[in-house]
C-alpha positions as CSV (number, residue, x, y, z in Angstrom):
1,X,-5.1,-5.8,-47.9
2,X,-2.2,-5.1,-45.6
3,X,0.6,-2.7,-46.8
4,X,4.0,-4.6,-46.5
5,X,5.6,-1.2,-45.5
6,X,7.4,-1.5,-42.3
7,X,9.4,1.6,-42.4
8,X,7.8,3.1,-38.8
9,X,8.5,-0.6,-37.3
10,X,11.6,-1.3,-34.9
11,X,14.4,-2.8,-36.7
12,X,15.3,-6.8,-36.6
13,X,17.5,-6.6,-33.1
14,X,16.2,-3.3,-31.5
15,X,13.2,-4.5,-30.1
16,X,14.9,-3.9,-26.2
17,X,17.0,-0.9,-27.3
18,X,15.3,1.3,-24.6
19,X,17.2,-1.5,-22.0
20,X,20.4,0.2,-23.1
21,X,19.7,3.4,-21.7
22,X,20.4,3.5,-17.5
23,X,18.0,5.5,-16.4
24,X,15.1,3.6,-18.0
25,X,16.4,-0.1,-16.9
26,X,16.2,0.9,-13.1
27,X,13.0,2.7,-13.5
28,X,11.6,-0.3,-15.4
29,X,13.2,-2.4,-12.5
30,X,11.6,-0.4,-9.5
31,X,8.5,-1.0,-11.3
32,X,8.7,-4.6,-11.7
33,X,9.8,-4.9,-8.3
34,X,7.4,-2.7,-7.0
35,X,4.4,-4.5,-8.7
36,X,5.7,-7.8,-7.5
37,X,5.8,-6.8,-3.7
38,X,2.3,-5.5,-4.0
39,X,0.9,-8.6,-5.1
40,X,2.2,-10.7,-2.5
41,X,1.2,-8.3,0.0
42,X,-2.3,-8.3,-1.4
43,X,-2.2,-12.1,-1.1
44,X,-0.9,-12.3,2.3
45,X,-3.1,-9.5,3.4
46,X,-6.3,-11.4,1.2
47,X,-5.2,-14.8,3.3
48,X,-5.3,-13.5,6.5
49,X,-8.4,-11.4,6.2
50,X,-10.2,-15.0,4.8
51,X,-8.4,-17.3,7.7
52,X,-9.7,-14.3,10.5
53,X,-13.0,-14.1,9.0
54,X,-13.7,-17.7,7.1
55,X,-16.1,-15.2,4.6
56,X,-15.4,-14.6,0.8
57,X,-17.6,-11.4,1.3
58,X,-14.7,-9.9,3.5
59,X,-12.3,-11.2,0.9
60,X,-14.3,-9.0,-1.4
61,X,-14.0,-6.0,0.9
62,X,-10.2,-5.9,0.2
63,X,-10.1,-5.5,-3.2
64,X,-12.7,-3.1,-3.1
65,X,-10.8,-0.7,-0.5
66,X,-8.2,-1.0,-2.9
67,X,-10.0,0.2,-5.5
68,X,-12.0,3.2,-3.6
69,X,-9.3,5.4,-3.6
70,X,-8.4,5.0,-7.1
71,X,-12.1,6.2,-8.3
72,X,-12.5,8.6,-5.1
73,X,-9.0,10.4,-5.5
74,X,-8.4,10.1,-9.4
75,X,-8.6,14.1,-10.3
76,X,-7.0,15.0,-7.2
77,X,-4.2,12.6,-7.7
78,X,-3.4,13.2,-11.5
79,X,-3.6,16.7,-10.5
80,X,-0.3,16.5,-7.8
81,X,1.5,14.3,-10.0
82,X,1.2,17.4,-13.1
83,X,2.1,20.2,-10.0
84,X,4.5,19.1,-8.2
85,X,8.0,17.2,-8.9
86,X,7.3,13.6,-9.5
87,X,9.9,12.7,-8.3
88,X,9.3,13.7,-4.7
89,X,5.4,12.6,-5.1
90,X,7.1,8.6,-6.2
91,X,9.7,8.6,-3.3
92,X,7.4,10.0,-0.5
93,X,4.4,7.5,-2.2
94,X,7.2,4.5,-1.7
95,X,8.3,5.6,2.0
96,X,4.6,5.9,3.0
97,X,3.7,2.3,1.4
98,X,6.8,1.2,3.4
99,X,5.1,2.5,6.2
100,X,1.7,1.0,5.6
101,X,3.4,-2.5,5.0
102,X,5.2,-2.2,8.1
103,X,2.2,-1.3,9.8
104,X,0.1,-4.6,8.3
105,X,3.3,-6.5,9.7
106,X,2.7,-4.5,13.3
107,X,-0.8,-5.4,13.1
108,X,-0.3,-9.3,12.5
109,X,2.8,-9.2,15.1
110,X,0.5,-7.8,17.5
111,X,-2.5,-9.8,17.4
112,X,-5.0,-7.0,16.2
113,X,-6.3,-9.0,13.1
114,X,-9.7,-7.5,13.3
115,X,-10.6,-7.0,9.1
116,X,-11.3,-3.2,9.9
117,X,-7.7,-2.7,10.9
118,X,-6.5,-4.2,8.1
119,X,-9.4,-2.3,6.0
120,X,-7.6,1.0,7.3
121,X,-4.5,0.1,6.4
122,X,-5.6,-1.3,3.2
123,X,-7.2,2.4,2.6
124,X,-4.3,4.2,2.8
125,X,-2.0,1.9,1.0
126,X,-4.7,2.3,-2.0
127,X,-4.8,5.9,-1.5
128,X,-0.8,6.3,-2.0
129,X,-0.9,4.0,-4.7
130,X,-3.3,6.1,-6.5
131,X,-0.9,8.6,-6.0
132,X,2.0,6.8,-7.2
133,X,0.7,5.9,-10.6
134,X,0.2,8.6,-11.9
135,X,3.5,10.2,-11.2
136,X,5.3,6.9,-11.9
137,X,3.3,6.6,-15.6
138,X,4.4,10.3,-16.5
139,X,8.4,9.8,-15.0
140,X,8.8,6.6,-17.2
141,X,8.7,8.9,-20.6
142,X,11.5,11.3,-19.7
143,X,14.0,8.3,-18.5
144,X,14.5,7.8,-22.1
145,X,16.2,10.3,-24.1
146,X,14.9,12.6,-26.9
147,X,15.2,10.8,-31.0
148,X,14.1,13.7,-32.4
């Protein structure tokens, strides 16, 4: 039978009380916005690799570049966010995805829609995103301050 003891539960009104606090609203932002822009460039970039190629099986191919890195890289990248200052690892992981999205827009500009070049491109942006995370996941507890 359930215990009717809610004495570790939030109280009635303080379920967004973490909202209150600055520094955790605009990290909680970034990372909202920052999940939203990835997904629409993984559509756009799925889209065009399918209209180039007209294959599911290249389709297939993006989401698995996107996921190489993450299972190649995942000691190595855990590793840097726990050494060095997270916050430099998330702002030079967010200028170098700014560069690989520019570079998919340079790409389609340009005419070189070839899946491999995209594959690239697709490689590193996986590869700084697996980065990222794991600096971004271990930031997000010291926005908030310390309840004793």
């Amino acid at each position: 039978m359930p215990s009717d003891d809610l004495s570790g539960s939030a109280k009635p009104g303080q379920g967004f009380a973490a909202l209150r606090h600055r520094d955790f609203a605009i990290g909680l932002g970034s990372r909202v916005m920052t999940f939203t822009a990835h997904h629409m460039n993984m559509v756009a970039i799925g889209y065009q690799v399918y209209d180039v190629t007209g294959s599911a099986l290249a389709l297939a191919y993006v989401s698995l570049t996107m996921i190489g890195p993450i299972l190649l890289f995942s000691i190595v990248t855990g590793y840097a966010s726990d050494r060095f200052d997270r916050r430099t690892v998330l702002i030079l992981s967010y200028f170098c995805l700014c560069l690989s999205t520019a570079g998919v827009w340079w790409l389609s500009a340009s005419g070189l829609t070839a899946p491999a070049w995209l594959y690239e491109v697709l490689f590193l942006m996986a590869t700084v995103r697996a980065f990222g995370n794991p600096a971004v996941n271990a930031i997000v507890p010291t926005l908030l301050p310390c309840t004793g």
